[in-house]
Backbone as ProteinMPNN parsed JSONL, in Angstrom:
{"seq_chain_A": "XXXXXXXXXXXXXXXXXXXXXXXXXXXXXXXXXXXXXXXXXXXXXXXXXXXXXXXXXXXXXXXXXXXXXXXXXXXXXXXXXXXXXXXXXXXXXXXXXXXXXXXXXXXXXXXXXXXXXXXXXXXXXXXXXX", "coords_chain_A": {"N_chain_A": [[136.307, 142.038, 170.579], [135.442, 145.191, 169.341], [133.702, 147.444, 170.141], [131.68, 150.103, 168.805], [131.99, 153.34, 169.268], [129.824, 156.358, 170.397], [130.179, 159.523, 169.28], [130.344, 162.516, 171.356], [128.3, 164.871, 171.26], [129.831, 167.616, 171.04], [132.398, 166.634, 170.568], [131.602, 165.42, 167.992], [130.879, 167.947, 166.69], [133.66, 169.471, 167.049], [135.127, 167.902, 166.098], [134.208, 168.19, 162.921], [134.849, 171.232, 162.765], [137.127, 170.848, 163.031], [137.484, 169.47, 160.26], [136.521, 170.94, 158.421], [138.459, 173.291, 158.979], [140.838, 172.339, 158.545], [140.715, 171.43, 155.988], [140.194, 169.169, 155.161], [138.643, 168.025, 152.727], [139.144, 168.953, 150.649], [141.96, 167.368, 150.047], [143.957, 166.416, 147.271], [146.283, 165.26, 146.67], [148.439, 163.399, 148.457], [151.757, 163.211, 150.697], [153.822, 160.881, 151.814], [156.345, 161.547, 154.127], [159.459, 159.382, 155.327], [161.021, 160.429, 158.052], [162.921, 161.764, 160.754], [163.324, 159.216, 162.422], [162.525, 156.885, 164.615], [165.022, 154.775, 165.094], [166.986, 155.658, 162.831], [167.366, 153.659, 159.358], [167.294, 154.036, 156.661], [168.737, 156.313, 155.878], [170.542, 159.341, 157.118], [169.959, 160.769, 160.532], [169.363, 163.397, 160.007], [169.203, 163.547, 157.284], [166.824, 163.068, 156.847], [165.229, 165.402, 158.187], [165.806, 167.17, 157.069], [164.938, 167.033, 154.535], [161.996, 167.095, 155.379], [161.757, 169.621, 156.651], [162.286, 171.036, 154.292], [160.049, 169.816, 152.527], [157.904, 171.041, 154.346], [158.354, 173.595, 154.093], [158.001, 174.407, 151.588], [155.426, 173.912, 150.257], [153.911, 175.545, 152.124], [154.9, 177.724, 151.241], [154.475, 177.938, 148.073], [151.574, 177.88, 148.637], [150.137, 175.267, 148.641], [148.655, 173.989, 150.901], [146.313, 174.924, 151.243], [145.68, 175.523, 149.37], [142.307, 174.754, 146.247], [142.75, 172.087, 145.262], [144.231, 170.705, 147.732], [147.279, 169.557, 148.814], [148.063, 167.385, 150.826], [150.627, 166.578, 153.778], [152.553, 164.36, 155.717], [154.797, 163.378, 158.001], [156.242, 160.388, 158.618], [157.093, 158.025, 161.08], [158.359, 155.718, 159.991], [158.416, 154.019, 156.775], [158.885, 151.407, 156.256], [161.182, 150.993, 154.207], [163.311, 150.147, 154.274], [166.492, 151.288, 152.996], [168.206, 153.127, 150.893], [166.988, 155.834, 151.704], [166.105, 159.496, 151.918], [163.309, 158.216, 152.288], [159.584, 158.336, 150.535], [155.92, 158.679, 149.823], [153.882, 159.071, 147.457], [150.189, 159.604, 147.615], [147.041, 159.629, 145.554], [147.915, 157.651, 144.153], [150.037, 155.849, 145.027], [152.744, 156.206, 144.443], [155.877, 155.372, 144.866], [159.039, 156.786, 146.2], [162.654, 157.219, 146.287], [165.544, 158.21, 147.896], [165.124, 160.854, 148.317], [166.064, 163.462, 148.998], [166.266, 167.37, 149.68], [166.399, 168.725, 147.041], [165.253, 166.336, 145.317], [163.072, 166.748, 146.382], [162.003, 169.082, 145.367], [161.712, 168.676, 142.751], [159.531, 166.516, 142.949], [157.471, 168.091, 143.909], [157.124, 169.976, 142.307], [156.529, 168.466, 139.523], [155.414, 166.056, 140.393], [153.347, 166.501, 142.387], [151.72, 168.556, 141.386], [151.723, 168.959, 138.593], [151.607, 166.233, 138.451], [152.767, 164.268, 136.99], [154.594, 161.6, 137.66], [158.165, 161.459, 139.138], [159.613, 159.694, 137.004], [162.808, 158.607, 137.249], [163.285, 158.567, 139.863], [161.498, 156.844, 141.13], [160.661, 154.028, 142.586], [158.572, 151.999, 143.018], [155.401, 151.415, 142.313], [151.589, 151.477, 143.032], [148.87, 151.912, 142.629], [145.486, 153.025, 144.649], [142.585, 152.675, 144.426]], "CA_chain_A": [[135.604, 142.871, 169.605], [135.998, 146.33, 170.034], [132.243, 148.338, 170.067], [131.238, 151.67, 168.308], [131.917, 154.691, 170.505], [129.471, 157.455, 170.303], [130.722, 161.06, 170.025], [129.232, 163.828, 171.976], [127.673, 166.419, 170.185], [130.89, 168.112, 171.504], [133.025, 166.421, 169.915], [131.202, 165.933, 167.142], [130.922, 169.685, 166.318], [134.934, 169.758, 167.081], [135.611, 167.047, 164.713], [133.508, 168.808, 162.09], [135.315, 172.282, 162.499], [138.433, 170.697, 162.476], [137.913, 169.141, 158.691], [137.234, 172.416, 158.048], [139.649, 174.312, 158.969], [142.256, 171.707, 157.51], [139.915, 171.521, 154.563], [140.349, 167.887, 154.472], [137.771, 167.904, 151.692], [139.844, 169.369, 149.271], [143.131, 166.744, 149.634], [144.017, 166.153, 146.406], [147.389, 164.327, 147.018], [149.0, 163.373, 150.074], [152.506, 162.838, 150.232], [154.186, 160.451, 153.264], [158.165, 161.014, 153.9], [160.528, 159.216, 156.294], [162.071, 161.512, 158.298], [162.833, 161.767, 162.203], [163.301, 157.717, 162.774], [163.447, 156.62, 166.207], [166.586, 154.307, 164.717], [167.497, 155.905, 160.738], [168.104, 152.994, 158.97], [167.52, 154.391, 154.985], [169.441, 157.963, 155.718], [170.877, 159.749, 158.603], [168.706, 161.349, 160.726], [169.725, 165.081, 159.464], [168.886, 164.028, 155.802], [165.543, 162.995, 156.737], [164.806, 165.834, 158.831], [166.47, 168.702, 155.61], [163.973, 166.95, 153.31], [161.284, 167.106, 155.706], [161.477, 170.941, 156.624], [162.242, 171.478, 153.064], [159.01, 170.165, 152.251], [156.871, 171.897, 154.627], [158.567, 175.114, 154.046], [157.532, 174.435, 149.938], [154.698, 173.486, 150.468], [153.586, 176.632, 152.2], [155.388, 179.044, 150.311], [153.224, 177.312, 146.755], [149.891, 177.893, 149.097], [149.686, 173.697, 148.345], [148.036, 172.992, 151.608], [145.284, 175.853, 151.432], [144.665, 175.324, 147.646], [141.181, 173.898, 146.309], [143.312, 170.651, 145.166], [145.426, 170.487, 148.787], [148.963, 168.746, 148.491], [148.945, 167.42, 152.413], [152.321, 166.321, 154.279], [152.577, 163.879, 156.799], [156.168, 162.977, 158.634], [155.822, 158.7, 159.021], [159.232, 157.584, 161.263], [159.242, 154.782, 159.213], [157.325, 153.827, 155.726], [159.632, 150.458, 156.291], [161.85, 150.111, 153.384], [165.314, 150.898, 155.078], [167.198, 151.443, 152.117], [167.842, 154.151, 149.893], [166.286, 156.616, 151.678], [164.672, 159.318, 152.826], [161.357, 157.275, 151.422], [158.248, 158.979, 149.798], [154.772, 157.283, 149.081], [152.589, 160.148, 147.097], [148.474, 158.799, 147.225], [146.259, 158.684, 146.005], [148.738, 157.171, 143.066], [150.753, 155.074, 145.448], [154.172, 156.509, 143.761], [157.245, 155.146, 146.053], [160.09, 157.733, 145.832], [163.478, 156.601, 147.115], [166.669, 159.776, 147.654], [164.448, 162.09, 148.434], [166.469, 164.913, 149.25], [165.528, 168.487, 149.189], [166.428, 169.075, 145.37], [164.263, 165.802, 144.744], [161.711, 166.83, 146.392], [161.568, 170.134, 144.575], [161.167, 167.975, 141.445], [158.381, 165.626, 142.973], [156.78, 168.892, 144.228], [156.423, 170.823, 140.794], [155.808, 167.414, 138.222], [154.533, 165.08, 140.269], [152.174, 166.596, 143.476], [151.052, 169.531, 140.772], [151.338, 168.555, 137.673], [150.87, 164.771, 138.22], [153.747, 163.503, 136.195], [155.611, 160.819, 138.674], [159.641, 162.016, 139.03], [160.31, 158.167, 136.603], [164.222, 158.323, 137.671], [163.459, 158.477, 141.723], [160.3, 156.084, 141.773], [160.744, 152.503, 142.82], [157.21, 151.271, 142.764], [153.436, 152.128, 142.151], [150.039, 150.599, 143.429], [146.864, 153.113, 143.207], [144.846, 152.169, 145.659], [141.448, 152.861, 144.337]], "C_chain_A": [[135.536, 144.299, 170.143], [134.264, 147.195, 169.349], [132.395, 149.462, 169.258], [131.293, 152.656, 169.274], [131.11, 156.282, 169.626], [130.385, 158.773, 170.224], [129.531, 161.612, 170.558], [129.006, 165.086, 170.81], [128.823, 167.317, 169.96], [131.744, 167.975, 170.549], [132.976, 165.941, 168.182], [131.545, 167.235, 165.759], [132.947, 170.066, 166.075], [135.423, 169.456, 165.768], [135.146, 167.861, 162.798], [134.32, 169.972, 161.731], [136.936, 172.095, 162.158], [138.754, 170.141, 160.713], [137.583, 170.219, 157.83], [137.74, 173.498, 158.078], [141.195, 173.699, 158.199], [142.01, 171.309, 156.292], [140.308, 169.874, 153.976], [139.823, 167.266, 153.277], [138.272, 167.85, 150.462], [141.372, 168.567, 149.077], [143.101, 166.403, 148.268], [145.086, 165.362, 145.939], [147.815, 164.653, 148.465], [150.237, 162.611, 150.009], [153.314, 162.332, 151.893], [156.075, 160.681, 153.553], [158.644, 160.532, 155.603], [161.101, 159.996, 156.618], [161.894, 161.52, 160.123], [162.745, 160.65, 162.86], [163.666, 157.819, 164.16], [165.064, 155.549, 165.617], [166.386, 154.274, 163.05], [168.327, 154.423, 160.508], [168.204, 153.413, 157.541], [168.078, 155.156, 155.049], [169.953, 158.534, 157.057], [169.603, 160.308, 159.021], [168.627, 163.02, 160.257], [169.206, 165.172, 158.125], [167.454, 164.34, 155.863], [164.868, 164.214, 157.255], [164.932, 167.345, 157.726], [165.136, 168.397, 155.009], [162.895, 167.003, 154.176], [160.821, 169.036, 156.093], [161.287, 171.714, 155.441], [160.594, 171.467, 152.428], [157.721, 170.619, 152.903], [156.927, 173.226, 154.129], [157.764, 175.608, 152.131], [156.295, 174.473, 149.542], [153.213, 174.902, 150.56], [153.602, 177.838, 151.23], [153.929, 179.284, 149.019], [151.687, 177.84, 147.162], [149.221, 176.266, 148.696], [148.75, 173.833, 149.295], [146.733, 173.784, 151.755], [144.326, 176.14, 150.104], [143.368, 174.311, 148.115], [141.684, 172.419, 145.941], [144.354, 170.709, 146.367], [145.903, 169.744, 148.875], [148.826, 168.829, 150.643], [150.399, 166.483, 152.384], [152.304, 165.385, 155.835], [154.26, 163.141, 157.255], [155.866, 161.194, 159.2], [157.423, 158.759, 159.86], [159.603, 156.556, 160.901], [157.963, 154.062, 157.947], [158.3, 151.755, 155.45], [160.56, 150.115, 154.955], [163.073, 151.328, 153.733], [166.075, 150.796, 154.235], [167.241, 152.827, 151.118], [167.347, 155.112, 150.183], [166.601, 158.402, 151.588], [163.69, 158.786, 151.677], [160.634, 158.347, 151.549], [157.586, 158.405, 149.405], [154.051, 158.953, 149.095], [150.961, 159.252, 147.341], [147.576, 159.62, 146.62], [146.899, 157.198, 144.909], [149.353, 156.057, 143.717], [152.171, 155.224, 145.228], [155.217, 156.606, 145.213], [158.598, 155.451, 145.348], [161.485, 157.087, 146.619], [164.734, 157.869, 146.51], [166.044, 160.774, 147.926], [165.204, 163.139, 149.286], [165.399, 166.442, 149.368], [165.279, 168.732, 147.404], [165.282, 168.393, 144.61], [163.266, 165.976, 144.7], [160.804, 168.106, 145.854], [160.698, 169.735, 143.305], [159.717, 167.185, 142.065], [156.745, 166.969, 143.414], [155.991, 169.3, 142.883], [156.372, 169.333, 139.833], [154.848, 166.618, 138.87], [153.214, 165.302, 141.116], [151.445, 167.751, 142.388], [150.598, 169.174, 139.773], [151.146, 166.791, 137.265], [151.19, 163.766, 137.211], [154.774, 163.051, 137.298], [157.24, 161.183, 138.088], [160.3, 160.262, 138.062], [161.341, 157.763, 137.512], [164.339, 158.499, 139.528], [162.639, 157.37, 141.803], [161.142, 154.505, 141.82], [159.941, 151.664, 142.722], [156.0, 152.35, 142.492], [152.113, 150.986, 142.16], [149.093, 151.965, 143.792], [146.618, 152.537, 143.74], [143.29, 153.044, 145.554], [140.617, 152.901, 142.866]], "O_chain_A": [[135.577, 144.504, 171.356], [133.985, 147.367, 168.163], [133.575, 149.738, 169.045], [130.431, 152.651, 170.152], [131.554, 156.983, 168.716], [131.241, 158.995, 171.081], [128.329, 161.401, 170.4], [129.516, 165.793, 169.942], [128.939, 167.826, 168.845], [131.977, 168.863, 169.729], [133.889, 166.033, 167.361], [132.077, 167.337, 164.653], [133.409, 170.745, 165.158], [135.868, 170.108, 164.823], [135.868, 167.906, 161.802], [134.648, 170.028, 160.546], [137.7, 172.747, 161.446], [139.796, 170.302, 160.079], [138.14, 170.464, 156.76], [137.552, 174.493, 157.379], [142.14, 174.241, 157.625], [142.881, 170.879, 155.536], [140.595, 169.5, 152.839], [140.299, 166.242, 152.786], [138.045, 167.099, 149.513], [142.056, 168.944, 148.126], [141.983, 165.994, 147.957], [144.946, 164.762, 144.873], [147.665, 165.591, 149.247], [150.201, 161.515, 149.451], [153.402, 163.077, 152.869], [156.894, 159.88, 153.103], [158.339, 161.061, 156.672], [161.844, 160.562, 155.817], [160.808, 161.294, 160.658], [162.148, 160.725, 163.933], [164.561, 158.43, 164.744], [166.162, 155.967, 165.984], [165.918, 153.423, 162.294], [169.361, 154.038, 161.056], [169.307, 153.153, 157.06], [168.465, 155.277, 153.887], [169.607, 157.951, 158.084], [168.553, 160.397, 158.383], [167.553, 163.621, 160.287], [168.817, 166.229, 157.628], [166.867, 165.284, 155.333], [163.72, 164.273, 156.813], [164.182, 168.321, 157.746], [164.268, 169.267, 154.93], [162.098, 166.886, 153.245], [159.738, 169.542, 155.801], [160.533, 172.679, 155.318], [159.975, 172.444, 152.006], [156.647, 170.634, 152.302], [155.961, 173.914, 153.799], [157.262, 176.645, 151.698], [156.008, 175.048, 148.492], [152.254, 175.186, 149.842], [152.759, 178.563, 150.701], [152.999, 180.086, 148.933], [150.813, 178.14, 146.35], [148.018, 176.101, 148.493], [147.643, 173.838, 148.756], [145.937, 173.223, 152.507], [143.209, 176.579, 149.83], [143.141, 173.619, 149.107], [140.964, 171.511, 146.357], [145.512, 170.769, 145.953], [145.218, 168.742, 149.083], [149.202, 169.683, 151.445], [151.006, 165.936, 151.463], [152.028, 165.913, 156.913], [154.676, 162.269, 156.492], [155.236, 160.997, 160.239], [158.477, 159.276, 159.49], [160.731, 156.123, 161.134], [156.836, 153.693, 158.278], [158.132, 151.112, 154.413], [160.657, 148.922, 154.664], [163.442, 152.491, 153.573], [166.814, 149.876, 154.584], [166.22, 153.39, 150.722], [167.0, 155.764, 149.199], [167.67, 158.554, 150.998], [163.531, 159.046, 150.485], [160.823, 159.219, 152.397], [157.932, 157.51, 148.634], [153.787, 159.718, 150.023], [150.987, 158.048, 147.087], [147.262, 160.554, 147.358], [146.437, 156.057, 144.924], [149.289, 155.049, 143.013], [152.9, 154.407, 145.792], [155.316, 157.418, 146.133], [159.156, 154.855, 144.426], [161.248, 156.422, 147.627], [164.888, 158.311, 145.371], [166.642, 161.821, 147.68], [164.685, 163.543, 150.326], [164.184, 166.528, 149.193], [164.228, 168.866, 146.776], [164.546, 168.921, 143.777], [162.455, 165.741, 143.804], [159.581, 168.25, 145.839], [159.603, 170.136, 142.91], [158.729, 167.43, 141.374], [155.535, 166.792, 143.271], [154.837, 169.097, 142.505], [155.563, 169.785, 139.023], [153.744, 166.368, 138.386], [152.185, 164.669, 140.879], [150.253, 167.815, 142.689], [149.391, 168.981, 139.63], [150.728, 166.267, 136.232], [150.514, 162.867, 136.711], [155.611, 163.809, 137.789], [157.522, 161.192, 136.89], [161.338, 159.743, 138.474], [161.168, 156.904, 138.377], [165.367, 158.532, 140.205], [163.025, 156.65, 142.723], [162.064, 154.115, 141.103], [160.279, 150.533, 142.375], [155.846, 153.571, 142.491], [151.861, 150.006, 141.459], [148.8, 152.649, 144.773], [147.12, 151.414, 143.783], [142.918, 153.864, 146.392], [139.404, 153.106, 142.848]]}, "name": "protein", "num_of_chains": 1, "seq": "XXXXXXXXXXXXXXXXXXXXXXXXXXXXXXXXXXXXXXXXXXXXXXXXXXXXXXXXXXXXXXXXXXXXXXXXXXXXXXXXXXXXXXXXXXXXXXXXXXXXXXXXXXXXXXXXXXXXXXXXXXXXXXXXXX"}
């Protein structure tokens, strides 16, 4: 059984300044992509790594991650479905993207992380989870 660990006031206070400064408050989607596998099995490792700079660099540009609805970005090295990739799971929707390129992810950027219309012709599945 694994106990409750106190923080220190310290860390505490850290933890605190850090959710706001990354304004975790305000996520409003959060989008996961495959990219940088210790062994690429859905894509090479170059695709995953295009569509992954692509969408930080987009990301920024938009002001997504600093907006009051913030579009975060997290790099997974593997969302496990080795096929088809690079893989994408938007949340809080659950929307599982499969090809995700740069181009795609232009499209999943502007319909589906903004305006909140899933890309149909990329998705593979969907489970909200709440």
């Amino acid at each position: 059984m694994i106990g409750s660990v106190e923080l220190t006031p310290e860390s505490a206070e850290r933890l605190a300044y850090l959710v706001e400064q990354l304004r975790i408050k305000n996520i409003h989607r959060h989008i996961f992509l495959c990219a940088d596998q210790t062994k690429p099995e859905c894509a090479p490792k170059e695709e995953g790594l295009a569509s992954w700079s692509y969408l930080k660099k987009r990301l920024e540009e938009l002001g997504l991650t600093r907006a009051e609805n913030a579009i975060y970005r997290t790099k997974a090295n593997c969302l496990r479905i080795c096929h088809q990739g690079p893989i994408a799971v938007v949340y809080p929707e659950g929307t599982w993207y499969h090809s995700v390129t740069p181009a795609v992810l232009e499209r999943i950027i502007q319909e589906h992380l903004i305006e909140g219309r899933p890309v149909q012709e990329f998705v593979f599945a969907e489970k909200h989870l709440g």
